[in-house]
BAPAFI-630986 format. One line per field, with one value per residue (C-alpha): x, y, z. Coordinates in steps of 0.1 Angstrom, whole numbers. Layout:
x (X;...)
y (Y;...)
z (Z;...)
END
This chain:
x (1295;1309;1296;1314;1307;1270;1273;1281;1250;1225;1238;1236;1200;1195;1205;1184;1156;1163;1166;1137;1118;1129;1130;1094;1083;1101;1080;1047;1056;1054;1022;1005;1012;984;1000;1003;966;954;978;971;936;922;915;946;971;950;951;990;994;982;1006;1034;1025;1041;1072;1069;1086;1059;1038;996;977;971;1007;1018;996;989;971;937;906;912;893;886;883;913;936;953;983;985;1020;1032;1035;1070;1077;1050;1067;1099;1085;1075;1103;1123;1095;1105;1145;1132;1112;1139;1168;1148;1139;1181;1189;1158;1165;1206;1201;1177;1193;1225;1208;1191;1224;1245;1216;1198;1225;1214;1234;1228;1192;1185;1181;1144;1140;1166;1153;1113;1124;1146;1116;1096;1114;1119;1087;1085;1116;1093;1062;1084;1100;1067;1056;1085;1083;1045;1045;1060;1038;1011;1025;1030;994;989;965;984;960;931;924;963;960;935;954;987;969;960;994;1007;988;1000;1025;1027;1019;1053;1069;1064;1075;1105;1115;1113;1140;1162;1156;1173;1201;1210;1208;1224;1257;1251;1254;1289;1301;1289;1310;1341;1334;1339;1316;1280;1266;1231;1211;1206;1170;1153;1119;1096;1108;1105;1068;1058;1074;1061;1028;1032;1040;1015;992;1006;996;960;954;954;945;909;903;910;902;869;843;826;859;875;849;853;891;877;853;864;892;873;890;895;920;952;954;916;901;932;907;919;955;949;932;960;985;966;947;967;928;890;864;829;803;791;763;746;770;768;786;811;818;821;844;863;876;884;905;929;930;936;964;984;986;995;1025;1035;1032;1055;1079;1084;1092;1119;1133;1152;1170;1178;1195;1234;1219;1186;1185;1160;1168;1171;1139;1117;1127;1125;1090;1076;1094;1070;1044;1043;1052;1023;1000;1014;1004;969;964;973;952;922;926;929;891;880;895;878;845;852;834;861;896;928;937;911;915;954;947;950;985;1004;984;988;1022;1023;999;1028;1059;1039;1025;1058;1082;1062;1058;1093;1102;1074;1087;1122;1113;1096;1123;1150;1131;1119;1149;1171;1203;1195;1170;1175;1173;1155;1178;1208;1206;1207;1241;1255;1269;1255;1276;1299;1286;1298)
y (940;909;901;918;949;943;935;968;988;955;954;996;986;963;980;1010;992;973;1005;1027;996;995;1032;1031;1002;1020;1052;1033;1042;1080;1072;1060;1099;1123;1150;1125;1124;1162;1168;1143;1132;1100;1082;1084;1075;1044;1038;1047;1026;997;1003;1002;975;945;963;972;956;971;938;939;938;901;893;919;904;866;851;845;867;901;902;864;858;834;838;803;816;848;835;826;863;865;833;849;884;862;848;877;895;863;870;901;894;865;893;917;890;876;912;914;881;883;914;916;886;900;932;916;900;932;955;926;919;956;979;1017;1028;1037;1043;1019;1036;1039;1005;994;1018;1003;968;974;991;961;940;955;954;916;908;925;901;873;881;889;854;837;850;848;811;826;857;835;814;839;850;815;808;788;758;779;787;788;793;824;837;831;848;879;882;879;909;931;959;965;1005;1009;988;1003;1035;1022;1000;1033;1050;1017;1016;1052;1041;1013;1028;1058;1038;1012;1040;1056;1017;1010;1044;1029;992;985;995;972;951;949;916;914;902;893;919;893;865;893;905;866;862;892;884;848;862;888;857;846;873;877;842;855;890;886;841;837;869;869;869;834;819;838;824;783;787;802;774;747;740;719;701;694;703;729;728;740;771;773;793;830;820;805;835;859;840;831;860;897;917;911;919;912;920;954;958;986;1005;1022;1005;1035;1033;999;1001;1026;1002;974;1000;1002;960;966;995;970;944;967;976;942;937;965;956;924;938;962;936;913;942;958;926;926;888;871;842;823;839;875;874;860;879;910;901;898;932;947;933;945;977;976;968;996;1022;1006;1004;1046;1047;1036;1058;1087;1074;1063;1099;1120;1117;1125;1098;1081;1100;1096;1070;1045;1043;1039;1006;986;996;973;945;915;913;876;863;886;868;833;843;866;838;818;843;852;816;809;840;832;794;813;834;812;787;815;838;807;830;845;873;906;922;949;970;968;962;932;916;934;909;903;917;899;885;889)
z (926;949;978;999;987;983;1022;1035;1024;1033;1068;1068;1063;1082;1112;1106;1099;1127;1150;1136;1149;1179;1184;1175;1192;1230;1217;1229;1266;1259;1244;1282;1288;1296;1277;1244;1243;1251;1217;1193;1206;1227;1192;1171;1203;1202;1168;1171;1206;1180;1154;1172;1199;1177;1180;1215;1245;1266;1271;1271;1298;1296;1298;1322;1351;1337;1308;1325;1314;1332;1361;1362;1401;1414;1378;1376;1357;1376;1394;1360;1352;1354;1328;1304;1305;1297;1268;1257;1256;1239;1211;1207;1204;1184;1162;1156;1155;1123;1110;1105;1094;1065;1054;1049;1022;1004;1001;993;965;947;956;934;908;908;919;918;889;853;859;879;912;912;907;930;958;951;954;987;1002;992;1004;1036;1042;1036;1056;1087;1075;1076;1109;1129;1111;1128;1166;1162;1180;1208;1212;1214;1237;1262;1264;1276;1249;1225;1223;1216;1180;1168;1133;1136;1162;1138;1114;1136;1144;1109;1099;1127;1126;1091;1093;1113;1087;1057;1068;1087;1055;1030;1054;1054;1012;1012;1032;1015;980;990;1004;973;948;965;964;930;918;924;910;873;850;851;826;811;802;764;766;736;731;722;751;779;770;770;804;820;803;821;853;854;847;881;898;878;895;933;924;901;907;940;955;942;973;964;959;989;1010;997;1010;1036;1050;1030;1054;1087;1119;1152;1177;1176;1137;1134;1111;1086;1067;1080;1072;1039;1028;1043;1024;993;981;973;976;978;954;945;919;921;947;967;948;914;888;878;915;912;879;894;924;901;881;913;907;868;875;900;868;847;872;878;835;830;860;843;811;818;846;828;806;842;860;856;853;852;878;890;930;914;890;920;951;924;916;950;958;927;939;974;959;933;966;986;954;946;987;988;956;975;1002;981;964;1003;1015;990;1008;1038;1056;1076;1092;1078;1105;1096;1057;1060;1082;1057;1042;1035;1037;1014;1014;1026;996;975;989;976;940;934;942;918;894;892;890;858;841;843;829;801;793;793;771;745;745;737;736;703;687;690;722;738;748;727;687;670;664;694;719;748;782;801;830;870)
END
């Protein structure tokens, strides 16, 4: 598939994605009704009004009337109102601008290199919803200067608060970016129909379980070293300064480490097990990903295996994070509302260990595969597919 044809169902994505955003993000107005919380409760419109504020041009409280403390006697930057709610609202084109421009590449890449034909469309349609959901990350990342700045506070604390921001609106986004994977894959596939007939990577069975054990390694690294609580908290306060480039430590750990775990206490250890059974079931994802990967390319490149990867991973979060709540869920001590907080979170330390994971497993590949063995998907002595 060239690239014009790979452009037509990225942009179709990107534009609902796009639009479910910002439909949800104008749906935060409706939520200030009295009638919104009689039906769904005074607790989950706030939990909702939270969700979807990162996505709203509805501006807090602070911004709305000046970025003093709210009722601080003689607010200094209460006549500065009108250039903070203009700020704010260039954050948000910022926000959405960069929610379009990430994501139409990306797509572009995994519609070329993964396209939703001969059995690849669950794989194509998992690594489009992953990486919708990182193009959001990455766009929130990029108009989070800006959002600061308009609360007037952007010389206070700027990494944590970069961090905070980071880490917002992800709920929205995972949803949002599952519709915008169906679109695409659904215009991909009537595309891809009328296209000539796509190859398959001859990959050698023995050089892709080395790379998928390699990148899985990657992965391991951030997931069980790194994410370990005495080693979470060394990144954590390790990190010491002065000034508007103080405490990198929440960052660090928000872009470092894909979970947090410790060694079992005040628990029972099958409990205990249990939960690090979610950790093990996300590697073995990732291993297994890896492994049928390369045979599922129409080429193995550098670009494709590592934007691929991170895609897996975020997905492999996403079904160990609603793996969790299922085991949180079944005892009934916290709502629905609170245990799904944290989905889809993580998905910054993914786009950092799957880029390099991709990249080490396609070094690996290259340099074991060779261009010779037999294959794992097509005999031995059967040449290899022409390449687009």
């Amino acid at each position: 598939m060239n690239h014009r044809r790979a452009a037509i169902p990225a942009v179709t994505g990107g534009v609902l994605l796009t639009a479910l955003l910002w439909w949800a993000g104008a749906s935060t107005e409706a939520l200030h009704l009295q009638g919104a919380t009689d039906a769904l409760g005074g607790r989950v419109v706030a939990d909702l009004q939270q969700w979807l504020a990162p996505w709203s041009y509805d501006p807090p409280t602070s911004v709305r009337f000046g970025s003093g403390a709210l009722g601080e006697v003689g607010d200094p930057a209460g006549g500065d109102a009108p250039r903070y709610l203009s700020l704010y609202e260039t954050a948000l084109q910022i926000r959405f601008a960069a929610l379009f421009a990430f994501f139409v590449p990306g797509a572009m890449l995994l519609v070329r290199r993964l396209p939703p034909v001969d059995g690849r469309l669950p794989a194509a349609l998992l690594a489009l919803w992953g990486w919708g959901v990182v193009a959001g990350t990455l766009a929130v990342t990029v108009s989070a200067p800006w959002l600061i700045a308009s609360q007037g506070r952007g010389s206070y604390r700027f990494l944590p608060q970069l961090a905070g921001v980071i880490s917002s609106g992800r709920q929205m986004l995972v949803v949002t970016a599952l519709f915008a994977s169906l679109a695409t894959v659904l215009v991909a596939r009537v595309i891809a129909r009328s296209a000539d007939p796509l190859p398959r990577e001859a990959v050698p069975a023995r050089a892709a379980r080395l790379a998928a054990t390699v990148g899985t390694a990657v992965i391991a690294l951030s997931l069980v070293v790194l994410s370990y609580q005495s080693v979470a908290a060394e990144l954590q306060t390790s990190f010491s300064g002065s000034g508007l480039l103080s405490e990198p430590g929440d960052l660090l750990r928000q872009w470092l480490l894909l979970g947090a775990w410790s060694a079992p206490a005040g628990v029972s250890f099958g409990d205990w097990l249990l939960y690090r059974a979610v950790d093990v079931l996300l590697l073995a994802l990732v291993w297994t990903a890896l492994r049928r990967l390369p045979a599922m390319l129409t080429r193995v490149t550098v670009p494709a295996m590592a934007v691929t990867t991170v895609c897996l991973t975020v997905v492999g979060l996403l079904a160990s994070q609603l793996l969790r709540v299922a085991l949180d869920g079944s005892t009934l001590k916290w709502d629905l509302m609170y245990l799904s907080a944290a989905i889809g979170g993580g998905v910054p330390a993914a786009l950092v260990w799957g880029l390099t994971a991709g990249a080490a497993a396609t070094v690996t590949l290259r340099a074991v595969a060779g261009g010779h063995g037999p294959t794992a998907d097509a005999p031995a002595g059967e040449p290899e597919p022409a390449r687009p």
